[in-house]
SEVEXNU-487749 format. One record per residue (C-alpha): residue number from 0; residue in one letter; chain; x, y negated, z. Coordinates in Angstrom, 3 decimals, padded with zeros to 6 digits. Last residue first. Example, Ala and Ser with C-alpha at 12.3 -4.5 7.8 and 13.67 -1.06 7.14 Angstrom:
[1, 'S', 'A', [013.670, 001.060, 007.140]]
[0, 'A', 'A', [012.300, 004.500, 007.800]]
END
This chain:
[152, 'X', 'A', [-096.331, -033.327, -093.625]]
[151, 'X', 'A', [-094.580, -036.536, -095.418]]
[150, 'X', 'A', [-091.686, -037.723, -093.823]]
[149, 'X', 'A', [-089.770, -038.349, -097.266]]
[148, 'X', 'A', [-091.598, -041.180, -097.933]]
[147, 'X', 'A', [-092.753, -042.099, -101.188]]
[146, 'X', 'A', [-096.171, -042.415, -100.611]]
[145, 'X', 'A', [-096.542, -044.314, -097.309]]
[144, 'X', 'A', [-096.950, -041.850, -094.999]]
[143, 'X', 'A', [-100.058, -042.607, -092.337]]
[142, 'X', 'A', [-100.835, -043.254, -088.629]]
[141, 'X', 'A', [-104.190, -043.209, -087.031]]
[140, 'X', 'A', [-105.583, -040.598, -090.127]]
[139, 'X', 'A', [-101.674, -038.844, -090.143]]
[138, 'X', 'A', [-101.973, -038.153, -086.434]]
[137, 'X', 'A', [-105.596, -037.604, -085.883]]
[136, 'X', 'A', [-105.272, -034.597, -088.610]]
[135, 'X', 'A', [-102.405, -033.492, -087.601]]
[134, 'X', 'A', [-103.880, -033.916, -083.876]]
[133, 'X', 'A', [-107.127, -031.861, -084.597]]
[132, 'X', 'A', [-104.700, -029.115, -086.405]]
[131, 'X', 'A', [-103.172, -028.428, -083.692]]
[130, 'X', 'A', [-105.861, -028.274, -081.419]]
[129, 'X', 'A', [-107.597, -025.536, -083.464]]
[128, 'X', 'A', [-104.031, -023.423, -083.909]]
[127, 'X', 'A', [-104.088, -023.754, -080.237]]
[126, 'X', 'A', [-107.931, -022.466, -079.954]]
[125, 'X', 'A', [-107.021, -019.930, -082.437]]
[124, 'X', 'A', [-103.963, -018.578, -079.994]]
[123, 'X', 'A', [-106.996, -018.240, -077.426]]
[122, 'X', 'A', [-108.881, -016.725, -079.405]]
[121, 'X', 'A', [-106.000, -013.743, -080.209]]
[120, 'X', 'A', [-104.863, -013.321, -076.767]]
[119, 'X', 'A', [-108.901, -012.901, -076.240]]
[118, 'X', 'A', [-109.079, -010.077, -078.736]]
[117, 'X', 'A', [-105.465, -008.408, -077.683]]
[116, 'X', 'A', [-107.010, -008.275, -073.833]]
[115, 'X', 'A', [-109.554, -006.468, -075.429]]
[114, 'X', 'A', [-113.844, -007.202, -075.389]]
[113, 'X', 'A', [-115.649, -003.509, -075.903]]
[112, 'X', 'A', [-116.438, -002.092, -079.215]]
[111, 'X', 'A', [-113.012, -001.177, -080.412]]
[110, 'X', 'A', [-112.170, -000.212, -083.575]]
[109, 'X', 'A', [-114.564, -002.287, -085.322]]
[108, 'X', 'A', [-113.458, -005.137, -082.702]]
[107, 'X', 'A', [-109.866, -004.972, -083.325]]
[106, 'X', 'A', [-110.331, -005.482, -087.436]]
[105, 'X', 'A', [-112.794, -008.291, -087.035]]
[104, 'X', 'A', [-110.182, -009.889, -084.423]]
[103, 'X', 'A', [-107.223, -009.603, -086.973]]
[102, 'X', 'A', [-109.365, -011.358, -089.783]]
[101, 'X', 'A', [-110.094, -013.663, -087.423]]
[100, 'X', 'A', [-106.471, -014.148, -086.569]]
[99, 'X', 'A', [-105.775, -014.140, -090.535]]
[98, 'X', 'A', [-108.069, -016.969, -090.900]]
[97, 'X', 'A', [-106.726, -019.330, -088.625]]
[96, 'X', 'A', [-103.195, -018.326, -089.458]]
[95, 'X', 'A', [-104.324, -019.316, -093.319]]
[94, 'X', 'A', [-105.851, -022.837, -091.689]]
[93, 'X', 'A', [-102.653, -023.502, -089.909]]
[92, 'X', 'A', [-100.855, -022.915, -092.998]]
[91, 'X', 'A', [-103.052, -025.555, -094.597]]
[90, 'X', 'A', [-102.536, -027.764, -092.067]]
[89, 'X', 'A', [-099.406, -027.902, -092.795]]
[88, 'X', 'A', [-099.544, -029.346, -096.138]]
[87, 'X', 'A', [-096.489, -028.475, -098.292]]
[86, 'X', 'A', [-095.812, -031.428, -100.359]]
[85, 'X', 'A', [-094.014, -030.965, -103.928]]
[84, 'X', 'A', [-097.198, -032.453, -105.794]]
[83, 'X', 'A', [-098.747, -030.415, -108.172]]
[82, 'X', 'A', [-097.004, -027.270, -107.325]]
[81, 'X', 'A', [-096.840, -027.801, -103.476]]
[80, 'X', 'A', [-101.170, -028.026, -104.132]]
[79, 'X', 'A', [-101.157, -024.788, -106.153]]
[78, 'X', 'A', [-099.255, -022.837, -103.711]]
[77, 'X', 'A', [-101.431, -024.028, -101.275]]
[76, 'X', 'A', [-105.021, -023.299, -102.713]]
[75, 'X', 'A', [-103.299, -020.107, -104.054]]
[74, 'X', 'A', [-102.369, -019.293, -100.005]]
[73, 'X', 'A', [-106.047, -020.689, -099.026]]
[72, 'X', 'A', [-107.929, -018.176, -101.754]]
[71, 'X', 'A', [-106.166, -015.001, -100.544]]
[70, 'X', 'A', [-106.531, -016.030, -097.017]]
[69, 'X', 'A', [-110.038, -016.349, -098.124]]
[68, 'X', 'A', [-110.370, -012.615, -100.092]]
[67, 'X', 'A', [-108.550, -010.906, -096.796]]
[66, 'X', 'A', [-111.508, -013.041, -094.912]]
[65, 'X', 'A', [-113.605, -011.311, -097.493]]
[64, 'X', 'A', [-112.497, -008.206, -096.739]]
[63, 'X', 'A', [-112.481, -008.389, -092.997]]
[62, 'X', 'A', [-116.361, -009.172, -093.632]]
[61, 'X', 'A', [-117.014, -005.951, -095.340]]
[60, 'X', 'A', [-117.549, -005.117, -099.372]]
[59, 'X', 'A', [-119.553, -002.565, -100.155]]
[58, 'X', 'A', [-119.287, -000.089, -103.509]]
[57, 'X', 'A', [-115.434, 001.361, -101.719]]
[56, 'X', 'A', [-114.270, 001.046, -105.563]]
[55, 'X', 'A', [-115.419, -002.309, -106.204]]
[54, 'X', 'A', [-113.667, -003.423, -102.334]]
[53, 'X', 'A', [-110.707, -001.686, -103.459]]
[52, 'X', 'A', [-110.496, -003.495, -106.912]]
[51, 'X', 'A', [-111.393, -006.817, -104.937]]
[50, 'X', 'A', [-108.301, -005.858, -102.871]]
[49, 'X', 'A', [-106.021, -004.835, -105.687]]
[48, 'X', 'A', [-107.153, -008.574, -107.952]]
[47, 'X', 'A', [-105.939, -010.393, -104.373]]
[46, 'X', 'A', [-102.802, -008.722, -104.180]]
[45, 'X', 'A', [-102.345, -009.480, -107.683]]
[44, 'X', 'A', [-103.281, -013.025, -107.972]]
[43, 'X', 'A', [-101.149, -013.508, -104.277]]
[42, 'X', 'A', [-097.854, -012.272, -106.277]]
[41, 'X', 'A', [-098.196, -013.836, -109.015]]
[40, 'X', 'A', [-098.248, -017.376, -107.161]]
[39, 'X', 'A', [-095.265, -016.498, -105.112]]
[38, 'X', 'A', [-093.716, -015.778, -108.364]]
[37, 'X', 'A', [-094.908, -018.855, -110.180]]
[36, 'X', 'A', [-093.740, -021.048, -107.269]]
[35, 'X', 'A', [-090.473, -019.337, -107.010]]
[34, 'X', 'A', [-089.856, -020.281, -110.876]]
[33, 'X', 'A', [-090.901, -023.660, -110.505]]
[32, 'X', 'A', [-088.445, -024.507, -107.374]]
[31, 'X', 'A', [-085.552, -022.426, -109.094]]
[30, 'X', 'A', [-085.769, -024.234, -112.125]]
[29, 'X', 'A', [-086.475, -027.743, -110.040]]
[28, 'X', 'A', [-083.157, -026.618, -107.743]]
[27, 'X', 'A', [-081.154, -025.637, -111.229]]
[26, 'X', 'A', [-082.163, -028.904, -113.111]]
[25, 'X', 'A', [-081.124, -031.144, -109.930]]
[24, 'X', 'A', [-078.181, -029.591, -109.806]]
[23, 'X', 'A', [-077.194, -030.047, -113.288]]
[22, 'X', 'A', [-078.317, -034.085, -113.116]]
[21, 'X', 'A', [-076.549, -034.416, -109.724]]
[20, 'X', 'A', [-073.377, -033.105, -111.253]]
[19, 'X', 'A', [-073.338, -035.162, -114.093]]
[18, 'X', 'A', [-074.254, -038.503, -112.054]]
[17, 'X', 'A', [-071.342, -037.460, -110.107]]
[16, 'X', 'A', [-069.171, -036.826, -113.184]]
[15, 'X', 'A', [-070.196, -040.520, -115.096]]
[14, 'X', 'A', [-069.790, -042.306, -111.496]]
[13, 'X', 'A', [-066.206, -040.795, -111.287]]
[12, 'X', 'A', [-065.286, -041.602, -114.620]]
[11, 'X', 'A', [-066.467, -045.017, -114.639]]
[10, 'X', 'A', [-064.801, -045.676, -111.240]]
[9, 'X', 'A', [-061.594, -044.024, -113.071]]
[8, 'X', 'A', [-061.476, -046.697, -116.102]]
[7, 'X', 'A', [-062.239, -049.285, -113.919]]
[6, 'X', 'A', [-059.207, -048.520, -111.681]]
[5, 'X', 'A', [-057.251, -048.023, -114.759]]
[4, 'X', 'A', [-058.146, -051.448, -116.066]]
[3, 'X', 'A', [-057.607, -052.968, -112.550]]
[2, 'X', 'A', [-054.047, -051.552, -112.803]]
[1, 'X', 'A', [-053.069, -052.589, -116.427]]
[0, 'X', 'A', [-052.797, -050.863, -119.359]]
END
């Protein structure tokens, strides 16, 4: 056997474990991946499913309800869309803040009936959640991924 056929002999033995290796650890991150996803996904069906229970049992439902029903709704809408397509839209997690601040100003104002310093804290961390999401949404219109790319938001 000569040198260059041992050389061969290893390269083809290297390439055959790394592409070995990648193939196993690509099976445990997708397991993991599909597994967390169905979890996460289990998790908002039931919280949502014990809310609506609590709003049939309370006979009315009120509007901080609801918005608990839409962030609900938005974190399924999400989970579903990462499933589908392994992207995780921010915008959509600007959206869920979006709604949980309102939620979180509904639940300040039936306590208190007067304008807070927490209520206008609140709006004005809206407005910046507002602004952010105008320049994602100017930013990937005026310049967008190419499919493919790992820069994807």
């Amino acid at each position: 056997m000569t040198t260059k056929d041992t050389l061969d002999w290893s390269r083809k033995l290297r390439a055959g474990m790394i592409a070995f290796a990648e193939s196993i650890g690509n099976l445990l991150v997708d397991g993991f991946h599909y597994l967390a996803l169905f979890a996460i996904g289990g998790a908002i069906a039931w919280s949502a499913l014990h809310t609506f229970i609590a709003m049939s049992t309370k006979g009315y439902a009120g509007i901080d309800d609801i918005l608990l029903l839409f962030i609900y709704l938005e974190l399924g809408a999400m989970v579903g869309i990462y499933f589908k397509t392994n992207h995780m839209p921010v915008r959509f997690l600007l959206y869920v803040a979006m709604t949980a601040l309102t939620h979180q100003i509904i639940s300040i104002s039936n306590e208190h009936q007067d304008i807070s310093m927490d209520m206008l804290i609140i709006a004005g961390a809206m407005l910046i959640l507002a602004i952010a999401i105008l320049i994602i949404r100017f930013g990937s219109a005026r310049f967008p991924v190419l499919r493919g790319s790992t820069e994807a938001l």
